[in-house]
C-alpha positions in Angstrom: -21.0 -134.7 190.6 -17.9 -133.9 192.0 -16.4 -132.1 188.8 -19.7 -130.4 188.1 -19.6 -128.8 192.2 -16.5 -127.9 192.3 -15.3 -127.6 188.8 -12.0 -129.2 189.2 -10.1 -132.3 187.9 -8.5 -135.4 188.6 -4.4 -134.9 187.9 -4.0 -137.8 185.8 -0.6 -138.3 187.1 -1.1 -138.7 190.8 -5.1 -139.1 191.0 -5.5 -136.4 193.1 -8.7 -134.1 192.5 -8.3 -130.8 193.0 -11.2 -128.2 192.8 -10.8 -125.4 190.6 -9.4 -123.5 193.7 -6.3 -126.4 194.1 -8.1 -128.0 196.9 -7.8 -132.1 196.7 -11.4 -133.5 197.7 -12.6 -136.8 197.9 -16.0 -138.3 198.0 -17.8 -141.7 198.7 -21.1 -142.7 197.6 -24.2 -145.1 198.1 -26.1 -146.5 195.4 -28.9 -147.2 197.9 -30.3 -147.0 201.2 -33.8 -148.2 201.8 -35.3 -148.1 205.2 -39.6 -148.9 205.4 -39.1 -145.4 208.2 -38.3 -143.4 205.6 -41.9 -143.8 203.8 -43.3 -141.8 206.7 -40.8 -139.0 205.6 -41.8 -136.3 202.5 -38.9 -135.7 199.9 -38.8 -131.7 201.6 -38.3 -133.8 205.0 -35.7 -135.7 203.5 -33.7 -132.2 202.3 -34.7 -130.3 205.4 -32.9 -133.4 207.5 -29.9 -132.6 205.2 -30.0 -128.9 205.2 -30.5 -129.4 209.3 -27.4 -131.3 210.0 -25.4 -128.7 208.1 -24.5 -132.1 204.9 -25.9 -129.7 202.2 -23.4 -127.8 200.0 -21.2 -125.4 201.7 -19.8 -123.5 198.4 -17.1 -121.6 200.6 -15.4 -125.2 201.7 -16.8 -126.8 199.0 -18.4 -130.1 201.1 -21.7 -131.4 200.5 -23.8 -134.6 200.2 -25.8 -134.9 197.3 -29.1 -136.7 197.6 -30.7 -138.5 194.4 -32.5 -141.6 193.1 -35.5 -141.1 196.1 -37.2 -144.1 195.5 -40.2 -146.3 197.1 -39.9 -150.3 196.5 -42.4 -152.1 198.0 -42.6 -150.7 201.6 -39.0 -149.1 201.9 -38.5 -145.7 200.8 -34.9 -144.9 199.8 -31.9 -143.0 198.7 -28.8 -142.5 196.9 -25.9 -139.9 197.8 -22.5 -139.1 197.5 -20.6 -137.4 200.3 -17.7 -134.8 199.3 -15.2 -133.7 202.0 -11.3 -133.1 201.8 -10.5 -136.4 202.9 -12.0 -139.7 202.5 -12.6 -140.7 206.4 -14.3 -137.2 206.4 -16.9 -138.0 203.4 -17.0 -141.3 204.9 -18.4 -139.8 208.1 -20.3 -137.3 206.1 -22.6 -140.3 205.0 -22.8 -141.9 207.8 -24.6 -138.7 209.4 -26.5 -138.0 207.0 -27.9 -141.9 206.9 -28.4 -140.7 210.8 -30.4 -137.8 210.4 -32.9 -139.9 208.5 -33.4 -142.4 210.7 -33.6 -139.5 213.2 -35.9 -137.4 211.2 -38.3 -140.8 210.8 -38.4 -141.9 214.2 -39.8 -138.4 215.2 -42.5 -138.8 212.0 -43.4 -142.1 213.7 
């Protein structure tokens, strides 16, 4: 995902990825975050909660958090993402918003 953004590479001798433009980035990622709130929410609801909070892709500073693998099981409703940013604390946080803006965006749907 990162690569494919930001069409850089990893420098294989200090593991440093740099986007094509020599910027190091990092990301962090979520294999899955389920919450029964997030049925009441539409997959556009999900994106505009993204695009809202300013988490989508920014192609000038190359940041972004990537939504995929929306999924229902049972009564949850959930997600995957990975959060690019130029350091990790910074992707970290990145996540962590946009995991509050859903629960933001389904509490007002309630």
């Amino acid at each position: 995902m990162l690569q494919g953004l930001t069409g850089g590479a990893t420098d294989s001798d200090t593991g440093v990825y740099s986007t094509a433009r020599g910027e190091p980035k990092c990301y962090t990622s979520t294999d899955q975050v389920m919450s029964p709130a997030y049925g009441q929410l539409t997959a556009d609801r999900l994106f505009d909660a993204v695009s809202g909070h300013e988490l989508h892709f920014d192609h000038i500073r190359q940041l972004a958090v990537v939504l995929h693998k929306l999924s229902a099981r049972g009564d949850s409703v959930g997600f995957a993402a990975e959060a690019i940013a130029d350091s990790r604390e910074e992707a970290d946080a990145r996540l962590a918003r946009t995991v509050a803006a859903f629960d933001q965006a389904a509490g007002r749907a309630s």
